[in-house]
Each structure stands twice: as C-alpha cells, then as structure tokens.
C-alpha positions as a Python dict, from the first residue, in 0.01 Angstrom:
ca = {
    (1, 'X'): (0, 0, 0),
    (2, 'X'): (-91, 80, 375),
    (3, 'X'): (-423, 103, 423),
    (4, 'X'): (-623, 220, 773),
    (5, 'X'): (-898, 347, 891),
    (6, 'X'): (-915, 693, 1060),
    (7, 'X'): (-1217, 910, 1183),
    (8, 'X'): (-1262, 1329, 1106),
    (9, 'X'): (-950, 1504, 1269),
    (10, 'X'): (-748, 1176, 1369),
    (11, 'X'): (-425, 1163, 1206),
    (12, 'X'): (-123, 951, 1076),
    (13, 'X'): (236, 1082, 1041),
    (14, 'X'): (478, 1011, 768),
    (15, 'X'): (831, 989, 906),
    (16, 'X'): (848, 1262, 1210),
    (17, 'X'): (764, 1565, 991),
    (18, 'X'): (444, 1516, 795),
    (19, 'X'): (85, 1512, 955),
    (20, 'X'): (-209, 1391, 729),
    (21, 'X'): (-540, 1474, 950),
    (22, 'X'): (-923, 1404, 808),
    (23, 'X'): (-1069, 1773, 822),
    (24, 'X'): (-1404, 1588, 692),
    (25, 'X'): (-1610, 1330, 509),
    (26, 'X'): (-1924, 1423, 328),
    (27, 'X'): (-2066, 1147, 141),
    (28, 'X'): (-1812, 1022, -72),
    (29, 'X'): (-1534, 1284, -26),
    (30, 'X'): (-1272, 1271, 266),
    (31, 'X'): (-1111, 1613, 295),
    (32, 'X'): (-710, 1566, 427),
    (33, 'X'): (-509, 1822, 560),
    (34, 'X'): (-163, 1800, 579),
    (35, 'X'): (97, 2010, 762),
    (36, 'X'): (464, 1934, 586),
    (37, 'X'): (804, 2113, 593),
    (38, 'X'): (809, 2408, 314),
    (39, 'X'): (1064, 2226, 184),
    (40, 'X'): (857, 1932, 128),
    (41, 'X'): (618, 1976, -210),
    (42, 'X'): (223, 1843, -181),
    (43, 'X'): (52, 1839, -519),
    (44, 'X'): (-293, 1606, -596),
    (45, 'X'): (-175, 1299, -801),
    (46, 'X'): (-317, 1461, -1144),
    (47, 'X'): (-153, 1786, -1079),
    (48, 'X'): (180, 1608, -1007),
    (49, 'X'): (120, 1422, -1316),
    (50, 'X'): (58, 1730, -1563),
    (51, 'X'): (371, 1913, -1378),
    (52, 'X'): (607, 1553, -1481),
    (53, 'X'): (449, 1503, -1812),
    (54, 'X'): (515, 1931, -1915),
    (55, 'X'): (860, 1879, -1786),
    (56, 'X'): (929, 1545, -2005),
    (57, 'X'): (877, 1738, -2326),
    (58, 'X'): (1176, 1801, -2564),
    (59, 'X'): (1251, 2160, -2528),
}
C-alpha cells in the first residue's frame, strides 16, 4: 500500500487518466473527488462489496 500525504485540493493521478483531489477535511473525514473515464467504475469499498457478494449468489 502507497501511502502520502496531500493537503485540500492537491492531487495524485492513477495511471494518466484518473485524478483523486482532497475537496476537504473536517475533523476526521477527508472528502476525495475523483475525475475518471466513464468507462472506468468508482464505487466506496462497501458498496463494491454488496454489488460482488449479490452477484456471487446461485441464481
């Protein structure tokens, strides 16, 4: 795991596509936006993990 440091609205990029930027940090919650092809699907990890576990069920 990479882990860095980065201040409201700096950014990192993930390969030359994909733009994470801190929009905020209030107490303990950093708000991230990120700007990604349409092609490209975000989800939070839980949501992503619902989505995986509904499709895993035996029809």
């Amino acid at each position: 795991m990479l882990v860095i440091t980065r201040r409201p609205s700096e950014s990192i990029i993930i390969r030359d596509d994909i733009i994470i930027t801190v929009v905020s940090i209030r107490g303990d919650k950093v708000r991230l936006g990120i700007e990604a092809p349409k092609d490209v699907t975000v989800h939070r990890k839980e949501v992503y993990e619902m989505i995986r576990r509904s499709s895993e069920k035996p029809a």
